[in-house]
N, C-alpha and C positions, 0 to 999 in steps of 0.2 A: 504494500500500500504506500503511495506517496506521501510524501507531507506536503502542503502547503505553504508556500513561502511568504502569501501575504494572508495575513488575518480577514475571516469574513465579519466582513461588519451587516448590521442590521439594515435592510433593504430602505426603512423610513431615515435614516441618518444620512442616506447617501445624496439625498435630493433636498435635504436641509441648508437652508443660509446659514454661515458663521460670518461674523465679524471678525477681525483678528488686528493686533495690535502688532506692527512688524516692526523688529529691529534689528542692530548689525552689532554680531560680536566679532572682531579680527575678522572684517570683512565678510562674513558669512552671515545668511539673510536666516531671522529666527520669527518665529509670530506665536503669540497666544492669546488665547480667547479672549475680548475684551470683557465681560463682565466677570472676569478672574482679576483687573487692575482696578485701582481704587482710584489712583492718580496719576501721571508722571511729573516728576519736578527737576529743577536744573539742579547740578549740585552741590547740594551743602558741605560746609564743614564734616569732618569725618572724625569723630572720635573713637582713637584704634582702642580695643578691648584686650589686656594682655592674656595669654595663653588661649584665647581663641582658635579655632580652628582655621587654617589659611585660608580658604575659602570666604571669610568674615573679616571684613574689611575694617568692621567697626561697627559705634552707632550712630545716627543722626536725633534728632528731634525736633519733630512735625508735628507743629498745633497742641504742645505739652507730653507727647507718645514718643515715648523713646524704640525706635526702629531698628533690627540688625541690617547694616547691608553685606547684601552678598556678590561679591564679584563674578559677573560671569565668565569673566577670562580666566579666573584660575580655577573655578567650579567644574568650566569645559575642558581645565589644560589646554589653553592656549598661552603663548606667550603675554605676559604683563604689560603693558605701556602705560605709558602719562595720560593722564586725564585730559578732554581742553574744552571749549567753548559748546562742543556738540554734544559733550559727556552727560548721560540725563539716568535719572533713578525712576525703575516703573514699582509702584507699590502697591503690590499685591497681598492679597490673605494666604498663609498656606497654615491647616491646618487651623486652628483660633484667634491666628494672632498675626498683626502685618511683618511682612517683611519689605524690606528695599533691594532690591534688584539693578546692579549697575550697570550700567548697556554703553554699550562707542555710541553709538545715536537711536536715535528712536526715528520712523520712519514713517509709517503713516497706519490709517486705517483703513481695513479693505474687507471687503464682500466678499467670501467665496459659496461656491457652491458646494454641499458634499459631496456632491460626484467626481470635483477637482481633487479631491484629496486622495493622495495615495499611501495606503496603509505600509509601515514597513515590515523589510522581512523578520521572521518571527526571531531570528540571531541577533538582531540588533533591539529588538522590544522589550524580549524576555518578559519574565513572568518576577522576576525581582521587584518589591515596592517603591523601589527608589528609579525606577527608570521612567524617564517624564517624557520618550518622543511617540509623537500621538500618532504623525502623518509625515508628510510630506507635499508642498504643492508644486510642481512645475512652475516658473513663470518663465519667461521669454529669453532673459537673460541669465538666469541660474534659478536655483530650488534654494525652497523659504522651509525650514522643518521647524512644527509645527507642538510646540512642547507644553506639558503641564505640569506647573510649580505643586502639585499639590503632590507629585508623583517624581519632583529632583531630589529629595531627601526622604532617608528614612525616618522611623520616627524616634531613633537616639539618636541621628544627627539634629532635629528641630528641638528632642528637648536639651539637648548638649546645647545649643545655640540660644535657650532661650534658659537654661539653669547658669550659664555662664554672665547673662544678663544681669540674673537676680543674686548673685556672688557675690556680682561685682558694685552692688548697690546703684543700680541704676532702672531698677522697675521701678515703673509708673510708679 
């Protein structure tokens, strides 16, 4: 019997609209759901948290909510660079609690269809909790993959990130 190498998804999901929130880490084009963002803002100050995880950049503080960000460049393993004028934080919920998400830029917001969406192969999705890539979309110029924050981290890595918070005297 064969396996399958892309996931079947539900026939009603396929012909569904997503909105999606697109942005670029180390030049690679990323989107997720928009009603997964709360905000995006330009960015602030970073106050680093010591023995944090490298991934955690630090925290900010939005509107009195003290936020962890998390760098997508070192989350992904990609090479590190300097922040600059285009540098923007998207701040999503993952699991109870926000998180800030650093991104090289924030892109735009776009319509697709679910039919657009190509599911990936089951090697690359796995069945792990912490594996966050949903899809895939072709566009014209390259492919946008298509991920969710609720599914980038386990859950001793969010509560390591957010007991390290409260350690460190910085919860709300």
């Amino acid at each position: 019997m064969a396996h399958a190498l892309v996931a079947e998804e539900p026939a009603a999901v396929r012909y569904e609209l997503t909105q999606l929130v697109s942005f670029t880490v180390e030049g690679e084009q990323f989107g997720v759901d928009v009603l997964k963002v709360s905000e995006i803002i330009r960015l602030p100050s970073i106050t680093h948290v010591p023995t944090a995880p490298p991934y955690v950049e630090g925290i900010i503080n939005l509107r009195g909510s003290l936020i962890p960000v998390i760098s997508m460049r070192e989350r992904f393993g990609f090479q590190l660079a300097e922040s600059d004028s285009r540098t923007r934080i998207i701040v999503m919920t993952v699991g109870n609690s926000l998180m800030g998400f650093k991104v090289d830029t924030v892109s735009e917001v776009m319509r697709v269809s679910g039919s657009d969406i190509q599911y990936p192969p089951t090697m690359l999705s796995g069945s792990d909790s912490h594996q966050c890539l949903i899809g895939v979309i072709n566009l014209a110029a390259q492919m946008l993959i298509i991920i969710d924050p609720e599914k980038m981290f386990s859950e001793a890595e969010v509560e390591q990130v957010f007991l390290k918070q409260q350690i460190t005297g910085v919860d709300e």
